[in-house]
Each structure stands twice: as C-alpha cells, then as structure tokens.
PyMOL Python script that loads the backbone (N, CA, C, O; Angstrom):
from pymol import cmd

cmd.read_pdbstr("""\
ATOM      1  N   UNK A   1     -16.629 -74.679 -24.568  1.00  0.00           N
ATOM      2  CA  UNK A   1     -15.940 -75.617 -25.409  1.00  0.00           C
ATOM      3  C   UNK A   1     -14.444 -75.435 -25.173  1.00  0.00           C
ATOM      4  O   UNK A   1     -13.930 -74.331 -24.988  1.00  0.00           O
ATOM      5  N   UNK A   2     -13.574 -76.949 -25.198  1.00  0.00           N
ATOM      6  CA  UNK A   2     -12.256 -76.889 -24.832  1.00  0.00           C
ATOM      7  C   UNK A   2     -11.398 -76.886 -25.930  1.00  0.00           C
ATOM      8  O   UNK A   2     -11.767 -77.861 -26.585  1.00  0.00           O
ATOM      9  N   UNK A   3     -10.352 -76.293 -26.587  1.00  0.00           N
ATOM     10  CA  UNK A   3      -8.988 -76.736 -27.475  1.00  0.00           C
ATOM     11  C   UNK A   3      -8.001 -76.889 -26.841  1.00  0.00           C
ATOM     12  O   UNK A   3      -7.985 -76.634 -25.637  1.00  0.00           O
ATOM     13  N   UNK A   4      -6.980 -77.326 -27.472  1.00  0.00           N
ATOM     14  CA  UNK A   4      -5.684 -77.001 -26.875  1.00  0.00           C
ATOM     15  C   UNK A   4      -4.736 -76.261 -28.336  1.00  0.00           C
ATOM     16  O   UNK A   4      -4.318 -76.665 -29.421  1.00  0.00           O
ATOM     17  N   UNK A   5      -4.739 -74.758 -27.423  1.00  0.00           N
ATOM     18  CA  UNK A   5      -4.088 -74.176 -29.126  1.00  0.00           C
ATOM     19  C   UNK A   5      -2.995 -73.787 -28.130  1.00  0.00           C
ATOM     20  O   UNK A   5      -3.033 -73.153 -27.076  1.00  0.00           O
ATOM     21  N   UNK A   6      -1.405 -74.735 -29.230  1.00  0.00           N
ATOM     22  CA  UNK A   6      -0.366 -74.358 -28.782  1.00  0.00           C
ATOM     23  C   UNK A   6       0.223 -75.062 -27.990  1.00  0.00           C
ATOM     24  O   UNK A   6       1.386 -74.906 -27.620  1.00  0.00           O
ATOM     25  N   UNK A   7      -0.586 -75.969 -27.630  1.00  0.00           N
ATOM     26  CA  UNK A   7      -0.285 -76.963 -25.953  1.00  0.00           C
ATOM     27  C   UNK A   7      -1.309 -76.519 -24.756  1.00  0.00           C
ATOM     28  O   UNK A   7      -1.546 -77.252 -23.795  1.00  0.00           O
ATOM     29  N   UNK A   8      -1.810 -75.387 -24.915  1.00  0.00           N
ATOM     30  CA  UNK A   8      -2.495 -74.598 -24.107  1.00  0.00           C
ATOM     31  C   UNK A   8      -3.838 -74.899 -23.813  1.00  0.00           C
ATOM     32  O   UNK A   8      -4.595 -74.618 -24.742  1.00  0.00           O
ATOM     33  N   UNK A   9      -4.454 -75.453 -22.670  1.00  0.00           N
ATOM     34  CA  UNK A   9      -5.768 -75.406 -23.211  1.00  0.00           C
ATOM     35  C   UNK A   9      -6.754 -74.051 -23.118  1.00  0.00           C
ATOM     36  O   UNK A   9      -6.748 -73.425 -22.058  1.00  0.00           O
ATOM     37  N   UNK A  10      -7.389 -73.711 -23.947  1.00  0.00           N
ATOM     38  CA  UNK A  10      -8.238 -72.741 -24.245  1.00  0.00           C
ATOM     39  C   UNK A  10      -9.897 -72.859 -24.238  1.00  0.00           C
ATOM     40  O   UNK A  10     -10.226 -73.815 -24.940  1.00  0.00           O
ATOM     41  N   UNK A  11     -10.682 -72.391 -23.838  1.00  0.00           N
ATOM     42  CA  UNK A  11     -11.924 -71.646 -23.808  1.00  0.00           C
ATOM     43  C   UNK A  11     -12.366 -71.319 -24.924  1.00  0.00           C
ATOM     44  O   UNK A  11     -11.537 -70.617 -25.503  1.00  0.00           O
ATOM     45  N   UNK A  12     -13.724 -71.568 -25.800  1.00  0.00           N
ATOM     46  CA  UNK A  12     -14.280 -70.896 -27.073  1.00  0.00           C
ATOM     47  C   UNK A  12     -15.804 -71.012 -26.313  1.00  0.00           C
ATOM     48  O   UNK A  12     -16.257 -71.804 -25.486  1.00  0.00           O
ATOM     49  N   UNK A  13     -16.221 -70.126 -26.833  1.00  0.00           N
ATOM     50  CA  UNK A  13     -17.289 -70.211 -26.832  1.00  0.00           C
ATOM     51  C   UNK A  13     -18.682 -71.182 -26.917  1.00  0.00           C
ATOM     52  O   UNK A  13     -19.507 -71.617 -26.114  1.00  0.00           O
ATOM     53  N   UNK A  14     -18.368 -71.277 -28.822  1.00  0.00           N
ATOM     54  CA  UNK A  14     -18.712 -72.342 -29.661  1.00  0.00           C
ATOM     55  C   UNK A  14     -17.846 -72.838 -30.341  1.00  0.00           C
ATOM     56  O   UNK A  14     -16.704 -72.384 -30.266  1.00  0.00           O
ATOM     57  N   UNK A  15     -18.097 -73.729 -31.052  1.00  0.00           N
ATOM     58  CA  UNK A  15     -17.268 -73.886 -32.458  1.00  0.00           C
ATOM     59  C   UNK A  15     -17.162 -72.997 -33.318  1.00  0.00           C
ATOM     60  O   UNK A  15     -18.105 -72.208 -33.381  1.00  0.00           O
ATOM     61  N   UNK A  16     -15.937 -72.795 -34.325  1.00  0.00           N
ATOM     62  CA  UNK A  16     -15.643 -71.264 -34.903  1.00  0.00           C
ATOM     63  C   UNK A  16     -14.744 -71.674 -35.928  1.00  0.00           C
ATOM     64  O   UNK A  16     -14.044 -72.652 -35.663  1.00  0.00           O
ATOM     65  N   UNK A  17     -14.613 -71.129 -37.056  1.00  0.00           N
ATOM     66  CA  UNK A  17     -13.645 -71.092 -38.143  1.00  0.00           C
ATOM     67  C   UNK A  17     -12.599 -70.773 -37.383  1.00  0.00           C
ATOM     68  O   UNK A  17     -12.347 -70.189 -36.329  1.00  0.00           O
ATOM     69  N   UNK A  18     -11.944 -71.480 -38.460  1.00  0.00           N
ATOM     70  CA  UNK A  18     -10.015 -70.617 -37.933  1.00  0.00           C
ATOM     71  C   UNK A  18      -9.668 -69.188 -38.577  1.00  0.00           C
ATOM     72  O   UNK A  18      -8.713 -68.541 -38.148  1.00  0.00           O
ATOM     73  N   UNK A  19     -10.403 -68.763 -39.529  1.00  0.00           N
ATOM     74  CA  UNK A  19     -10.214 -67.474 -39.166  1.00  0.00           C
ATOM     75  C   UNK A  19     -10.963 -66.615 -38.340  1.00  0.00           C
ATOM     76  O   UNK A  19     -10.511 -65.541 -37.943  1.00  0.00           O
ATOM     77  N   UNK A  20     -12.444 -67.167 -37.971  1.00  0.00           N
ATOM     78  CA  UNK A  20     -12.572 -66.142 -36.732  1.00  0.00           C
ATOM     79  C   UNK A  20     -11.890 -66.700 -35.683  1.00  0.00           C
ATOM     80  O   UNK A  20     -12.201 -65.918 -34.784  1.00  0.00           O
ATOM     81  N   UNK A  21     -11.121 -67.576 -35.147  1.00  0.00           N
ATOM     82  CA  UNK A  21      -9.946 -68.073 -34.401  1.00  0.00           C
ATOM     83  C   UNK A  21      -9.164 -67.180 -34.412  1.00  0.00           C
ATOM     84  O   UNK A  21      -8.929 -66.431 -33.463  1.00  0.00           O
ATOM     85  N   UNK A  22      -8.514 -67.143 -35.818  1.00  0.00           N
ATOM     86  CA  UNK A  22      -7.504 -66.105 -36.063  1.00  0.00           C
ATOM     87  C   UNK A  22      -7.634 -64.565 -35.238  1.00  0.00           C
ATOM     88  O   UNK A  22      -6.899 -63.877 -34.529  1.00  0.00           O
ATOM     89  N   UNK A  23      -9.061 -64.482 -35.802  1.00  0.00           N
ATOM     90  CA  UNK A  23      -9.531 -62.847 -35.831  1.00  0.00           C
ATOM     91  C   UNK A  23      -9.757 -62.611 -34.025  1.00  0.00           C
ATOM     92  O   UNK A  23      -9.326 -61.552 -33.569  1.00  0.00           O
ATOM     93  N   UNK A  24     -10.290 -63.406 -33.254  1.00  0.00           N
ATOM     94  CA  UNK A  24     -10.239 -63.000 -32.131  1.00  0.00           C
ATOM     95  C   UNK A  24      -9.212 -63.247 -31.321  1.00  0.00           C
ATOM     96  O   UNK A  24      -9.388 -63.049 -30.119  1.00  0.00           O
ATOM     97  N   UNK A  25      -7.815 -63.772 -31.830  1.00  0.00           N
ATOM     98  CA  UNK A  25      -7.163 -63.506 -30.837  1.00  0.00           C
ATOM     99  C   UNK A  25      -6.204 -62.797 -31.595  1.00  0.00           C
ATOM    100  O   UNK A  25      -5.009 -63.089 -31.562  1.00  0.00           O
ATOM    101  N   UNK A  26      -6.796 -61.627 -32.463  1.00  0.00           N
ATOM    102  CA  UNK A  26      -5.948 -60.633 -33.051  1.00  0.00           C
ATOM    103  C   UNK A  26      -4.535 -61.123 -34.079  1.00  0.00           C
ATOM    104  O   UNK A  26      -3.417 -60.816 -33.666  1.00  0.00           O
ATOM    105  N   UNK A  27      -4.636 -61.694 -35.076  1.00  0.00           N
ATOM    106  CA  UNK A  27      -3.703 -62.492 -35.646  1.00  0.00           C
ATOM    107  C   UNK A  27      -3.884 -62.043 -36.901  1.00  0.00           C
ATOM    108  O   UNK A  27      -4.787 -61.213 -37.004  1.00  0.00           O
ATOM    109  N   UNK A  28      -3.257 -62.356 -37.984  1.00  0.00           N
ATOM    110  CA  UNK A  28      -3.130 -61.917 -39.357  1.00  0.00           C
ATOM    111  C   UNK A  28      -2.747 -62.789 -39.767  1.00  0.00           C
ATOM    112  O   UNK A  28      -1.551 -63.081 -39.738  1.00  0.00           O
ATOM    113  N   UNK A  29      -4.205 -63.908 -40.596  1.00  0.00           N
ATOM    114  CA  UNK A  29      -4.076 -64.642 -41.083  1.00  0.00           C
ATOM    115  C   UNK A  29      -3.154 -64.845 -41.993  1.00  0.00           C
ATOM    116  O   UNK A  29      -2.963 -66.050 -42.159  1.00  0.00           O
ATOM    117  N   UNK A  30      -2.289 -63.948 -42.869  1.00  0.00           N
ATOM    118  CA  UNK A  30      -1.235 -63.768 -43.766  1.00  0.00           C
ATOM    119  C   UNK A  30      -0.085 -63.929 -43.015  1.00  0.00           C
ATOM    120  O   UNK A  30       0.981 -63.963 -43.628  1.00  0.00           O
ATOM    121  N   UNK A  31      -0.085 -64.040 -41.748  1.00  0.00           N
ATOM    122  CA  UNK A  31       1.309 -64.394 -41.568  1.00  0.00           C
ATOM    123  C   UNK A  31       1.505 -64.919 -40.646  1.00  0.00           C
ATOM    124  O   UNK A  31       2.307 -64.557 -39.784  1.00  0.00           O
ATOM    125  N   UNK A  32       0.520 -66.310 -40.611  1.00  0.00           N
ATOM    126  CA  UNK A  32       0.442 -67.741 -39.768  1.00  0.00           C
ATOM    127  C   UNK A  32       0.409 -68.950 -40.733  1.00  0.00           C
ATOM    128  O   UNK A  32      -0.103 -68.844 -41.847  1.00  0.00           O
ATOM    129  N   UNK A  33       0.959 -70.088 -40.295  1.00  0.00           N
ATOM    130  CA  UNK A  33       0.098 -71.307 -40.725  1.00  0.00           C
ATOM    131  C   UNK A  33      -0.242 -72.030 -39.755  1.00  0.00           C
ATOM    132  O   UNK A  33       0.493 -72.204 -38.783  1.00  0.00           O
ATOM    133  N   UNK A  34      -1.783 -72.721 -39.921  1.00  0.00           N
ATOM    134  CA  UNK A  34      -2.072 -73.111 -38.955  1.00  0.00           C
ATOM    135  C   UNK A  34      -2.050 -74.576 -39.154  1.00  0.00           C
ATOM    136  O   UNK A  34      -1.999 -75.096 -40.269  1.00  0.00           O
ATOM    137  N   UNK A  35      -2.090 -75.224 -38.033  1.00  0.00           N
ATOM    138  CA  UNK A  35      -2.094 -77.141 -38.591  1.00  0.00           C
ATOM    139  C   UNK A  35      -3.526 -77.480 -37.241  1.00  0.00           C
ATOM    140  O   UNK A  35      -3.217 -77.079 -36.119  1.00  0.00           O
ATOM    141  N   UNK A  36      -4.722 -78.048 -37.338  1.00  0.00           N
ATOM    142  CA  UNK A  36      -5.934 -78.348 -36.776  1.00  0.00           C
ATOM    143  C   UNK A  36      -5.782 -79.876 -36.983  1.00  0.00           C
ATOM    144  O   UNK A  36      -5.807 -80.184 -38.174  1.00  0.00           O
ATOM    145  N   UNK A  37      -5.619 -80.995 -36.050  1.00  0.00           N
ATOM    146  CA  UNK A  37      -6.038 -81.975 -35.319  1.00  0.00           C
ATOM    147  C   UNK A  37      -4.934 -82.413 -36.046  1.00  0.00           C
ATOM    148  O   UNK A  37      -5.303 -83.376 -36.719  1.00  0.00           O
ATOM    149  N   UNK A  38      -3.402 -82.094 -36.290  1.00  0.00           N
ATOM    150  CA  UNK A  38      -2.240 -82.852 -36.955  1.00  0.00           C
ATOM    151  C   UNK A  38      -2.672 -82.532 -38.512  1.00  0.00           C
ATOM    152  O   UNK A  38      -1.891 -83.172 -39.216  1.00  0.00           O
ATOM    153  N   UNK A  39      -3.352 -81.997 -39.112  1.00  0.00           N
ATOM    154  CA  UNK A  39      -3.267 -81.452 -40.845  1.00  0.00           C
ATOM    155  C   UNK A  39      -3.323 -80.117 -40.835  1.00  0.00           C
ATOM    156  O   UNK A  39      -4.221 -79.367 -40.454  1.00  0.00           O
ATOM    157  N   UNK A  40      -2.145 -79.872 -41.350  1.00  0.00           N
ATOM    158  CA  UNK A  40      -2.316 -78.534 -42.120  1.00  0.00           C
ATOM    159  C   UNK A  40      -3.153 -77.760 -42.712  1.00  0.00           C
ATOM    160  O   UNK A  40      -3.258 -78.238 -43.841  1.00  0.00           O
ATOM    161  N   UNK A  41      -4.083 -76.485 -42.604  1.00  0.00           N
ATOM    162  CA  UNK A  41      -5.235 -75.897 -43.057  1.00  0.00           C
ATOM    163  C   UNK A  41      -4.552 -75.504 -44.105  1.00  0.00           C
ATOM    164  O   UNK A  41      -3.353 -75.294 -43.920  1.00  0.00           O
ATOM    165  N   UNK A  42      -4.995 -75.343 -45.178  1.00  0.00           N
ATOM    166  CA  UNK A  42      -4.683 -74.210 -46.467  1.00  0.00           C
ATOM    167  C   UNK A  42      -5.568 -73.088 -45.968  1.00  0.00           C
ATOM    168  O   UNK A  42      -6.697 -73.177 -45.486  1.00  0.00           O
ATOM    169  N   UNK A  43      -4.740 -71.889 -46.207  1.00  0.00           N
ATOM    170  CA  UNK A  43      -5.199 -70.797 -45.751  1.00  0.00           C
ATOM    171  C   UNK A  43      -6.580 -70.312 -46.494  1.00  0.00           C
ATOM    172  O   UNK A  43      -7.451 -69.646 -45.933  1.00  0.00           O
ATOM    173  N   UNK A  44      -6.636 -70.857 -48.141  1.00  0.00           N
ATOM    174  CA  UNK A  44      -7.689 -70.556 -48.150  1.00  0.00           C
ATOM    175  C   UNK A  44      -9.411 -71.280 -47.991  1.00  0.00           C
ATOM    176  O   UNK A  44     -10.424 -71.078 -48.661  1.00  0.00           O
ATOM    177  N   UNK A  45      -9.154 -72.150 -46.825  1.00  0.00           N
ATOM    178  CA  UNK A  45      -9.802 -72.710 -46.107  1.00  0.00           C
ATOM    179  C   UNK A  45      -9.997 -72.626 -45.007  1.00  0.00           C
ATOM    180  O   UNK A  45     -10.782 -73.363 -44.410  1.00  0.00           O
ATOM    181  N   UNK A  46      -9.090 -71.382 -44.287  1.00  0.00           N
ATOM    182  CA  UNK A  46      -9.669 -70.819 -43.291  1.00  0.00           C
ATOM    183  C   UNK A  46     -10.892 -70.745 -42.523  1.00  0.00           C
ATOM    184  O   UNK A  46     -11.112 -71.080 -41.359  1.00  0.00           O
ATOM    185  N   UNK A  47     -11.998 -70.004 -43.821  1.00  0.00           N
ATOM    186  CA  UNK A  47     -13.039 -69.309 -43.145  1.00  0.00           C
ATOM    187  C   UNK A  47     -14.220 -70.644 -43.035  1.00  0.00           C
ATOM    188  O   UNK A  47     -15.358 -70.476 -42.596  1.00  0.00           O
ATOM    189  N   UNK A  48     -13.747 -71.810 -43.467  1.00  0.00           N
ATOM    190  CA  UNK A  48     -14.584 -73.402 -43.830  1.00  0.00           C
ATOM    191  C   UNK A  48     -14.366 -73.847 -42.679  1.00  0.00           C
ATOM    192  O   UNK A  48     -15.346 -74.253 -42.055  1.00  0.00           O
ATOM    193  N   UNK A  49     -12.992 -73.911 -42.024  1.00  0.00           N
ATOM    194  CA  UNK A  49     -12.278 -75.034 -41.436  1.00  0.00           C
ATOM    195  C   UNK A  49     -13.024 -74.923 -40.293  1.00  0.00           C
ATOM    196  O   UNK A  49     -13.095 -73.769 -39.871  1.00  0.00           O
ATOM    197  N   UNK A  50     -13.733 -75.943 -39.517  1.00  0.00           N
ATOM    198  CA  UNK A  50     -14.372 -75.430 -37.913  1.00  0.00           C
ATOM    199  C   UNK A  50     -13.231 -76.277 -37.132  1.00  0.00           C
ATOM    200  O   UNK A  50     -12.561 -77.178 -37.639  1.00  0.00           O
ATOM    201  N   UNK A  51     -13.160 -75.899 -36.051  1.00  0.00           N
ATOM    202  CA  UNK A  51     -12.624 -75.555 -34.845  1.00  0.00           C
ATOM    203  C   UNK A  51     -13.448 -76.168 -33.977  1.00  0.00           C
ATOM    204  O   UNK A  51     -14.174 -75.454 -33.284  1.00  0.00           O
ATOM    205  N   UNK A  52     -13.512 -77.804 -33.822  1.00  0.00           N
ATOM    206  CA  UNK A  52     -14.813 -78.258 -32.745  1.00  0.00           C
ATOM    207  C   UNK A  52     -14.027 -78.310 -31.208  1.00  0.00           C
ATOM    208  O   UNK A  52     -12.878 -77.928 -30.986  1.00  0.00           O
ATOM    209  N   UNK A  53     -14.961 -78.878 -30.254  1.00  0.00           N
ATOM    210  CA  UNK A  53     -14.550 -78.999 -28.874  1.00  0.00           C
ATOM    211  C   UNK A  53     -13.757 -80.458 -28.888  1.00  0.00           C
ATOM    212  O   UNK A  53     -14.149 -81.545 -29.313  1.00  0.00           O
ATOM    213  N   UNK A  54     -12.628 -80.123 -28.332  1.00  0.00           N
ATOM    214  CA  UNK A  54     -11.618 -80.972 -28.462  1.00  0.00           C
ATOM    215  C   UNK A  54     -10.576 -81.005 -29.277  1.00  0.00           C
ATOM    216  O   UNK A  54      -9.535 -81.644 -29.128  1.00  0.00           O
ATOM    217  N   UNK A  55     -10.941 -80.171 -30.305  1.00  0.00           N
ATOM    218  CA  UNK A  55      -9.682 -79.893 -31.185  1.00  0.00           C
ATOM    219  C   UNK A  55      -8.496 -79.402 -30.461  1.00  0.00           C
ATOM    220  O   UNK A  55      -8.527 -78.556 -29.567  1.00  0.00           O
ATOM    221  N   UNK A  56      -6.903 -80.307 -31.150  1.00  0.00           N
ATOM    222  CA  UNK A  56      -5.502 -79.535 -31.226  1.00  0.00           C
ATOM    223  C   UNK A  56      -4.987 -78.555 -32.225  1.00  0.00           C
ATOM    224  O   UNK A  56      -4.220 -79.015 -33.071  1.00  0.00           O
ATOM    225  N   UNK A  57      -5.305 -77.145 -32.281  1.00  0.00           N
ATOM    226  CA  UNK A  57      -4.714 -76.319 -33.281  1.00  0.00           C
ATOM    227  C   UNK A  57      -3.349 -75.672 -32.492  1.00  0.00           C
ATOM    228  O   UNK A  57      -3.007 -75.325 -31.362  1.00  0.00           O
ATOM    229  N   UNK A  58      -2.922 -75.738 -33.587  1.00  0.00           N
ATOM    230  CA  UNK A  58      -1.211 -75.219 -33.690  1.00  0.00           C
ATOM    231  C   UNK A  58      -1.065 -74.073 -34.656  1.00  0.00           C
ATOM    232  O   UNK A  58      -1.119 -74.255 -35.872  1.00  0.00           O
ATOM    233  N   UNK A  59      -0.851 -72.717 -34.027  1.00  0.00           N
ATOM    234  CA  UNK A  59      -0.594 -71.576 -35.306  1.00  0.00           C
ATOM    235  C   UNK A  59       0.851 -71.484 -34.756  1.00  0.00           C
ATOM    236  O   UNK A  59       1.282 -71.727 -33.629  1.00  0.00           O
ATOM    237  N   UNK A  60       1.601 -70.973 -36.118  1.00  0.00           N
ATOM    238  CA  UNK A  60       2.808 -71.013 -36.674  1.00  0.00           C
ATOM    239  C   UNK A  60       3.292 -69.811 -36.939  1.00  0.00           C
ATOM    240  O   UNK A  60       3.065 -69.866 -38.147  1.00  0.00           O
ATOM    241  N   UNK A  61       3.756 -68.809 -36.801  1.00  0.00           N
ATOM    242  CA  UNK A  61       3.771 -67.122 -36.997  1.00  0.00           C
ATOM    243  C   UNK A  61       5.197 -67.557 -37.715  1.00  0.00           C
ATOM    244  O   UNK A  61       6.017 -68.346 -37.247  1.00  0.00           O
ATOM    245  N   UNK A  62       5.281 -66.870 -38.923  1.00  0.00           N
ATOM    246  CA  UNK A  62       6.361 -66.615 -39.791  1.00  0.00           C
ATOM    247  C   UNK A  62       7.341 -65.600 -39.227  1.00  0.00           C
ATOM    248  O   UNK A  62       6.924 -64.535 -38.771  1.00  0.00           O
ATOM    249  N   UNK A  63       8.657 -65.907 -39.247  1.00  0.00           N
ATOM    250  CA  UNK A  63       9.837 -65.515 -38.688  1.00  0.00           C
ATOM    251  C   UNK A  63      10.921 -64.701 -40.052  1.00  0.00           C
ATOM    252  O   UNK A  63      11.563 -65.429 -40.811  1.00  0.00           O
ATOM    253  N   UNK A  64      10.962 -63.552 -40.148  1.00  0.00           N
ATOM    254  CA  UNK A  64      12.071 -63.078 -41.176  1.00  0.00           C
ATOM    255  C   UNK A  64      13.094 -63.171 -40.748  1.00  0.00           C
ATOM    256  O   UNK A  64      13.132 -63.450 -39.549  1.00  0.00           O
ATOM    257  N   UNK A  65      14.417 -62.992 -41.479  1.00  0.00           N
ATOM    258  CA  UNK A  65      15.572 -62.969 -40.779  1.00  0.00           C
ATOM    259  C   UNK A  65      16.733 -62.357 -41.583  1.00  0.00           C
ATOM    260  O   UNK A  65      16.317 -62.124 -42.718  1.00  0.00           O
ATOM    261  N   UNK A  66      17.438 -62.165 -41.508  1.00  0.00           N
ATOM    262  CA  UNK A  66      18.877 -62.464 -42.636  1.00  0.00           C
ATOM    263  C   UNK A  66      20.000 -62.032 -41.986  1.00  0.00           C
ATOM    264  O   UNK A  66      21.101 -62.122 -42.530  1.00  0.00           O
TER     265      UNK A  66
END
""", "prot")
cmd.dss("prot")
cmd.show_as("cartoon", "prot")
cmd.util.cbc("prot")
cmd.orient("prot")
C-alpha cells in the first residue's frame, strides 16, 4: 500500500491507524500534529483514524523556541 507522508511517497504494509503510523516510524504522538487527506486528526483520534492506500498524511513536529 502507497501514501505520500510529507510529499514522500511511502510503503505500508496495510492500512494502519495514525498512531501505529506514529509508533512505527518512532514518533511521539504528543509532540506532532498530524493533518490525513487535507483535515486535521484530533489527537485523540489517533488510534480510530485509518491511514488507507492512497492517503496524503502530513505530520507536523512542534518547534520550541525563545
């Protein structure tokens, strides 16, 4: 199965939640947001949200600064 996470296209297996998305490419769901086919996931919809073939996901890694 194909995505394009990032612009990138990517390889899955099957279809998969975005947090096992998250979880296999080592990420911490607490400090991403992700947006799947142009909408924004609420994080706590993560472990619902599937991830089909053809999907565009976009994760977002939070930046501190001052």
């Amino acid at each position: 199965m194909t995505i394009l996470l990032n612009g990138d296209v990517h390889e899955l297996p099957a279809p998969l939640s975005i947090r096992a998305l998250l979880e296999g490419l080592a990420i911490d769901p607490r400090t991403v947001a992700v947006e799947c086919n142009r909408v924004v996931v609420k994080r706590a919809t993560y472990a619902e949200t599937i991830v089909s073939d053809g999907a565009e996901v976009e994760i977002v890694a939070f930046v501190g600064g001052g």
